[in-house]
Each structure stands twice: as structure tokens, then as C-alpha cells.
N, C-alpha and C positions, 0 to 999 in steps of 0.2 A: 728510175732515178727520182720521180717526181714524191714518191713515196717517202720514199728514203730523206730528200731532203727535207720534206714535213716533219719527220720523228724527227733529224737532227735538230730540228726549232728549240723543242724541248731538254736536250741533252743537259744535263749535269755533272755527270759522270760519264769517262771513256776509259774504259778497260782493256788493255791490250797484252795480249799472250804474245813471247816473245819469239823462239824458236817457229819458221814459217810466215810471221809476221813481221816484228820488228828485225828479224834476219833470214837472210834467204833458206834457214834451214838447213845448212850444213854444219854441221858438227867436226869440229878439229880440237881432238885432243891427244896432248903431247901425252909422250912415256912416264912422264915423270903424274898421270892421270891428270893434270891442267885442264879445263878446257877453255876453248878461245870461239868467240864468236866475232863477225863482224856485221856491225854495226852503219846506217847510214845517216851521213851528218844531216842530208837536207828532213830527214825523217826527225831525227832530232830537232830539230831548231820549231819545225813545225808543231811537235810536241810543246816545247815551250814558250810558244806564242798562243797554243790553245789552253794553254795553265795561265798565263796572264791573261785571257782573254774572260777567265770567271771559270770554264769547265776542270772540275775536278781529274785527277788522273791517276790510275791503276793498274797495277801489274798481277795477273793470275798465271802462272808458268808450270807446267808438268816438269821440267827439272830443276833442280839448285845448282846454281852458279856461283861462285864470288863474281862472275864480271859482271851479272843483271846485276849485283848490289852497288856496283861501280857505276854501270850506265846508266842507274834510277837517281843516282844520289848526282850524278853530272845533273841531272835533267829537274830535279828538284821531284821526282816523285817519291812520295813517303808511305805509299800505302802498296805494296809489293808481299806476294805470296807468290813461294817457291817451295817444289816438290809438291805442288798442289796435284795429287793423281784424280782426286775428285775436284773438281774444278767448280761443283756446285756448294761443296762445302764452305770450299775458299768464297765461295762471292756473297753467301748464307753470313756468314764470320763478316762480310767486309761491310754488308748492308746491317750488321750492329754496328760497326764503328760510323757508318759513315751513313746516315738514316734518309736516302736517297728514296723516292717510288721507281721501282724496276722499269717505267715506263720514260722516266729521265736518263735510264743511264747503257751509253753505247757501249757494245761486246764489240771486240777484231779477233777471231780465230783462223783454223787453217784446214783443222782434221776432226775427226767423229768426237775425241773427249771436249770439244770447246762447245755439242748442242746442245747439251744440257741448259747454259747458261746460253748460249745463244736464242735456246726458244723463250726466254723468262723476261730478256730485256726488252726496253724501246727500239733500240735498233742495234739489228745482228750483220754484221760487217765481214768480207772473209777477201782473198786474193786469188786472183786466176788459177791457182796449181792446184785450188784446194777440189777434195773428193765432190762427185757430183751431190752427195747424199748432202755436203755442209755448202755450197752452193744455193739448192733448190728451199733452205733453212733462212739465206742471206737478205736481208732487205736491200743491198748493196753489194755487189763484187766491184774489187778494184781494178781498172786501166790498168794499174802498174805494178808491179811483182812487189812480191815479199823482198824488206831488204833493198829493196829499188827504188822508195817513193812512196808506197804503198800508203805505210803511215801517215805521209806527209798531207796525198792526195784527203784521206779523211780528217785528218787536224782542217784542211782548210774548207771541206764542203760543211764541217760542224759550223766553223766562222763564218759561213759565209751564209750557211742560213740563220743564225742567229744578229746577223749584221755588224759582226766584230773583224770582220777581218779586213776590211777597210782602215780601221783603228789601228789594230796590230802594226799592219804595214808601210802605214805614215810615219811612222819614226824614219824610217830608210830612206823614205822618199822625199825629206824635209834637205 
């Protein structure tokens, strides 16, 4: 952990793959081909305390959804790749737009397509269920499930080692 909260000092960027991470990874799609994921609020909110807090935030996803386009645009995130199956391409493309050093900017994946990009950044982030192989990859594995916190937990250890999350959370407690 001690690791882990060092890189996060530096963080500018946190990218989060959604399916396994920002949701527990199950897939529900209706007949009509829809699909529907869910989504967790406290994950949420902690996303958008770490976007007012200065770190930038981004979406790399192996499938296209309309509801990622929904729960990016809830959350104020504007830099989202979908159907990314190369996930290294996607983040090749996203460091033109967004001219970060790979040592500022936090990965969250789950499964084998997220190492690529997991071994490139500052800090590579992953959830209990995930395979040993992206695990032994992680500078961090989460306490808390995909879907369950997960996110949330690293929104606030990024604040916390940058010394923003004291700030964020005084609005509440005024």
C-alpha cells in the first residue's frame, strides 16, 4: 500500500475500464439487444470529488454501451473510449489529446486486455476477482469489489495522498 500511495502523489490522470470495475461485471441484456449495467452511487460521487479535486478522468472500455455514454456524461467525464478491444491504442490516442507522462496517470482494470496499459502507467489498480496474472501486475488491489466501492476506495486514497480529500469533504461537514 505504501507503494501505491506514493505513485498516487503524482496522479493526473485516472482511467477506469468499466465492465469488472466500475460494475460488478455482469452483463444484462434485454431481447430487444439493450444492455443495462449497474452502476454504484457511492462510486460515483467519489469520481466526482476526485474531478474537482484537479485529477483528470477517463474511460477505456472493451465494449460500447449508450449507458457508459450516460454514466460519463452524469459524472462529468469527457474523455471515454468505447469498443476499445486494444485498450493500448485507446490510451496511445488519449495521451494526444490529453499530453499527461504515463507516470502521472492511474489504470483500474480487471482482466488480461487491461495489461498492456496497466504496465505503462504510474499506477496500475485492479479489484479482488481479478485473474492472478492482473493482480501480481497491480500496484494496488482493492478491499472492495467491483461495483461495491471499489472505485470509490481509489478516488479517495488518490485524495488522500495528494492532500485533497480533506478539502473535498468539508463542504459536507460545514
Amino acid at each position: 500500500m505504501h507503494e501505491a500511495y506514493q505513485r498516487a502523489q503524482k496522479i493526473k490522470l485516472a482511467i477506469f475500464d468499466v465492465d469488472g470495475v466500475m460494475t460488478d461485471g455482469t452483463l444484462f441484456i434485454g431481447d430487444d439487444g439493450q444492455e443495462y449495467k449497474g452502476f454504484n452511487s457511492l462510486d460515483g460521487h467519489g469520481l466526482k470529488m476526485l474531478k474537482s479535486s484537479g485529477v483528470e478522468l477517463a474511460i477505456i472500455t472493451g465494449r460500447s454501451s449508450r449507458v457508459v455514454d450516460h454514466r460519463a456524461a452524469n459524472l462529468g467525464i469527457v474523455h471515454v473510449h468505447q469498443g476499445a478491444h486494444d485498450k493500448l491504442d485507446a490510451f496511445r490516442k488519449l495521451l494526444e489529446i490529453l499530453p499527461v507522462d504515463p507516470s502521472a496517470i492511474a489504470y483500474m482494470g480487471d482482466d488480461v486486455i487491461d495489461l498492456p496499459v496497466m504496465r505503462r502507467c504510474g499506477l496500475a489498480l485492479t479489484v479482488p476477482h481479478a485473474p492472478a496474472l492482473v493482480k501480481e501486475n497491480a500496484h494496488h488491489v482493492t478491499h472492495l469489489g467491483a461495483g461495491r466501492g471499489a472505485v470509490r476506495e481509489i478516488c479517495e486514497l488518490i485524495m488522500q495522498a495528494q492532500g485533497t480529500f480533506e478539502s473535498e469533504i468539508a463542504r459536507y461537514l460545514a
